[in-house]
N, C-alpha and C positions, 0 to 999 in steps of 0.2 A: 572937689579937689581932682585935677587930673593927672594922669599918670606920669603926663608928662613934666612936672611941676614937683613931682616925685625923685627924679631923677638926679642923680649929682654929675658933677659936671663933664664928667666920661663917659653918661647918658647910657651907661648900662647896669646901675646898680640905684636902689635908693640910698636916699641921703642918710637917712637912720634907718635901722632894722624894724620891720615889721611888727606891729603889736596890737592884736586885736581886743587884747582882757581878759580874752577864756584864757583863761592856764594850758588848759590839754590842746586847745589850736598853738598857742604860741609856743606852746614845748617841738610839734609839730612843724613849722614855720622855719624854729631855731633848727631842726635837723636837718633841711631843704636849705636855709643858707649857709650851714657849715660843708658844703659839698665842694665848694673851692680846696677845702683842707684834707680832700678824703682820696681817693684812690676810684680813677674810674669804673674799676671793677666792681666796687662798693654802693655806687649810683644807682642802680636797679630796683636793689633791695631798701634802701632807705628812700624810694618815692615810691616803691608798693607800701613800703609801712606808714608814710606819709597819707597816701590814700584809704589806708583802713583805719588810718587816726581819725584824717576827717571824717570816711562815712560815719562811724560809731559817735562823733561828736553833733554832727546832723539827726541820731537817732536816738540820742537820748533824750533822756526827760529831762527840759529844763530844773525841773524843781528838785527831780533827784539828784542833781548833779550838786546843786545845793546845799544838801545833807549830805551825801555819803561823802566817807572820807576818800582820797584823789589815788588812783590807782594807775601804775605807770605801765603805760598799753605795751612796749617793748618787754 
């Protein structure tokens, strides 16, 4: 699928929202697309926390993520 096949028809936003199935990326994901709603001053901090969401979700153990109960990185 290409990116651009992704796009709706003002070719700056996708058609639907992002969903990848991990929970803790798409929790992630949802806070990077709600930044249209937020206060530019706000933007900094919710793509560093964006970033520490994904590395921690890159460094976990698939299998534990599995078992333990979901713990919300904010």
């Amino acid at each position: 699928m290409s990116e651009q096949a992704d796009l709706s028809a003002e070719g700056t936003r996708p058609a639907a929202p992002v969903r990848t199935g991990v929970e803790h990326v798409d929790r992630v994901v949802a806070a990077v697309e709600e930044l249209d709603h937020r206060p530019l001053e706000e933007h900094v901090a919710v793509f560093e926390a964006a970033h520490e969401g994904l590395r921690r979700a890159l460094d976990a153990d698939p299998g534990a993520a599995a078992s333990a109960p979901s713990a919300d990185p904010a």
